[in-house]
VMD Tcl script that draws the C-alpha trace (Angstrom):
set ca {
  {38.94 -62.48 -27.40}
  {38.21 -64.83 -24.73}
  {35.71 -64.03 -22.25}
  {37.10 -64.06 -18.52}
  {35.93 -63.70 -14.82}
  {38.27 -60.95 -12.78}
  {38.60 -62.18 -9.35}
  {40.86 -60.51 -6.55}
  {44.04 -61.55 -7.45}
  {43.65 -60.45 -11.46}
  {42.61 -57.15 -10.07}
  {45.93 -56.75 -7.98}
  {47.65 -58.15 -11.05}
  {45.60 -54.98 -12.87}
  {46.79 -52.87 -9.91}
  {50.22 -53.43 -10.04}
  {50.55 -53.75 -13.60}
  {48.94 -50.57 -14.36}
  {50.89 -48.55 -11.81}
  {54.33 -49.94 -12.81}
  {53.86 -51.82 -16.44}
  {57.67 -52.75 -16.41}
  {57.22 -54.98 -13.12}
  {58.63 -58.68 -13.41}
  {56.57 -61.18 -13.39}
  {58.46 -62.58 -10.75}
  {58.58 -59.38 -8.42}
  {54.27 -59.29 -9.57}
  {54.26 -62.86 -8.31}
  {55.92 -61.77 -5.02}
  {53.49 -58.92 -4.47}
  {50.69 -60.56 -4.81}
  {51.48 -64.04 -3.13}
  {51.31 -66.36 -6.51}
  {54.56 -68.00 -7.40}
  {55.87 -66.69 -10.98}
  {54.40 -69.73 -13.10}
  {50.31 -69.18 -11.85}
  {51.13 -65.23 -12.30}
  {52.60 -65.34 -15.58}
  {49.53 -67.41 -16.66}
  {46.79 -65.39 -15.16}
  {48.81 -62.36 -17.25}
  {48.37 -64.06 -20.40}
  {44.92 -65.11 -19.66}
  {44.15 -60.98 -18.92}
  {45.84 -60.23 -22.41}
  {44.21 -62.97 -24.07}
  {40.89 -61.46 -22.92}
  {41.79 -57.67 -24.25}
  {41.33 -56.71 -20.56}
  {45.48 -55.59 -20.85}
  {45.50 -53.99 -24.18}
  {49.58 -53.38 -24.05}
  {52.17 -51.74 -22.53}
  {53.42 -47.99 -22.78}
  {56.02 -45.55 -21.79}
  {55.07 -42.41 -20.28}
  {56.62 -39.61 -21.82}
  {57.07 -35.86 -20.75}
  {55.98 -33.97 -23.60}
  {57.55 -30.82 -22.68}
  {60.67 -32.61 -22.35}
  {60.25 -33.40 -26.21}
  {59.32 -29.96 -27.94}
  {55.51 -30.35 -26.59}
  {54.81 -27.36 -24.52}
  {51.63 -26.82 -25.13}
  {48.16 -28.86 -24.78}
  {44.91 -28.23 -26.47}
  {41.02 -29.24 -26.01}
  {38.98 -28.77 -29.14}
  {35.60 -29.31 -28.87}
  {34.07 -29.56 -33.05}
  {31.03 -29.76 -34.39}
  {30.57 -31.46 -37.54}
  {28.16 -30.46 -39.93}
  {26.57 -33.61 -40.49}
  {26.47 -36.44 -38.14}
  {25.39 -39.12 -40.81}
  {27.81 -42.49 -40.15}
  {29.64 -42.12 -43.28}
  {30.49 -38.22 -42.29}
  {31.62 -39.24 -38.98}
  {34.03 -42.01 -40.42}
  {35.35 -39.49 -42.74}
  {36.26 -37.35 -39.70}
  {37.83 -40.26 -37.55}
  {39.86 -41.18 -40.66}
  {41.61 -37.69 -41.07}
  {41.54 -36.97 -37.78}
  {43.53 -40.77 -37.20}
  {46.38 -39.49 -39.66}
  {47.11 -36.18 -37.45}
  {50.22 -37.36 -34.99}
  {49.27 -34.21 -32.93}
  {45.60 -35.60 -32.29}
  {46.31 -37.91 -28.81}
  {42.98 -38.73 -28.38}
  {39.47 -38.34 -29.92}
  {36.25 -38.86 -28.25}
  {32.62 -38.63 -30.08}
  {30.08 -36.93 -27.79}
  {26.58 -37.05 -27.07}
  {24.94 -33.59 -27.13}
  {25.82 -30.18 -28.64}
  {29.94 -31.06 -29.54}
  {30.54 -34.10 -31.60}
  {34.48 -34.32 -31.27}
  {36.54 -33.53 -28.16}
  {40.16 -33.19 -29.34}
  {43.21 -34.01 -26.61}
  {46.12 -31.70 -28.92}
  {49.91 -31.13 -28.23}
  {51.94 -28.86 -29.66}
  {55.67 -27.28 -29.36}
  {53.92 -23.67 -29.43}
  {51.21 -21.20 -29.64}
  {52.04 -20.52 -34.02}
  {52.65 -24.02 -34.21}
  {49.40 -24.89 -32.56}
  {47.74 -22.06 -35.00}
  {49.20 -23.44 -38.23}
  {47.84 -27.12 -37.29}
  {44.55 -25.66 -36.54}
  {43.97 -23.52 -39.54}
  {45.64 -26.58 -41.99}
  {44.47 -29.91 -40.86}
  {41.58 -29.16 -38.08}
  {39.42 -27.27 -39.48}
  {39.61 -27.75 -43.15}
  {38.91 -31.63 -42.22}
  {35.65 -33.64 -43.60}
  {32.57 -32.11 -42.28}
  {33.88 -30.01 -39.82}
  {31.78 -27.04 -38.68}
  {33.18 -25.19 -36.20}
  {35.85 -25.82 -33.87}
  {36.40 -24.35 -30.26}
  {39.44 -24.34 -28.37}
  {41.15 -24.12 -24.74}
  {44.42 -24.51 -24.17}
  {45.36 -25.80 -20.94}
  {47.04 -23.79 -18.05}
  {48.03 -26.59 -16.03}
  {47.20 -30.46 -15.11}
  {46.42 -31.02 -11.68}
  {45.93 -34.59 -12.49}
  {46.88 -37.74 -14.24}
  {46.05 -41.00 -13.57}
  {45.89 -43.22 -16.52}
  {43.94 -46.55 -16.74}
  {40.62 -47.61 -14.74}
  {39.73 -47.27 -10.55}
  {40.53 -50.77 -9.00}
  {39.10 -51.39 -5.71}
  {41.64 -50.72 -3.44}
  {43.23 -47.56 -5.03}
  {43.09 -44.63 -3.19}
}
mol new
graphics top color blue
foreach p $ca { graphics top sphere $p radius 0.5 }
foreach p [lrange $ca 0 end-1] q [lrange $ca 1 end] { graphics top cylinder $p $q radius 0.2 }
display resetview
């Protein structure tokens, strides 16, 4: 990756882009006074860098079967380098695993989880959470409601 210096304009490009990732370049280039050529380049420069790692849709999960979402905090019982790539590995392979973050402190894993229901929620835990590599003990909380979501990184400006 090449290494880059952000100024103003590539954080309005970052702005814009990470509020509404299907923007034209040309409507980008409009927004943020460039014409389309400069903009396009300054893009490609940003995912050159690895500053924009890619583009996504946002899905509703509970639109798609996904009523449900889980926090697990585990504990492994071993936090030796090779136990904690075992855990990453298996814990890579489970599609209802969104995210996975190693901790500092007491929990070494906290789990983001969907699932379509409470007994399908159960059956994932008791068959691929906690019989994975090295795993301890797991604690869960499901989630009543999000009050918010707003993906990506604070940009100056945002409000």
């Amino acid at each position: 990756m090449a290494q880059l210096t952000i100024d103003d304009i590539d954080r309005q490009i970052l702005a814009h882009l990470q509020s509404d990732g299907r923007m034209t370049n040309v409507e980008l280039a409009s927004k943020i006074g460039l014409t389309a050529p400069p903009c396009l380049r300054r893009v490609r420069s940003l995912e050159d860098a690895g500053v924009i790692q890619g583009y996504n849709a946002r899905l509703d999960q509970a639109a798609l079967g996904y009523g449900i979402t889980i926090f697990a905090m585990v504990s492994l019982k071993s936090q030796a380098e090779a136990d904690l790539q075992a855990f990453e590995k298996h814990i890579a392979e489970l599609a209802e695993v969104r995210e996975c973050h190693m901790l500092n402190g007491e929990i070494d894993f906290l789990l983001k989880i969907v699932a379509r229901d409470l007994q399908s929620f159960q059956d994932f835990l008791t068959s691929k959470l906690t019989p994975a590599p090295n795993v301890s003990s797991v604690k869960t909380s499901l989630t009543i409601r999000r009050s918010k979501f707003q993906p990506g990184v604070p940009l100056e400006g945002e409000g």
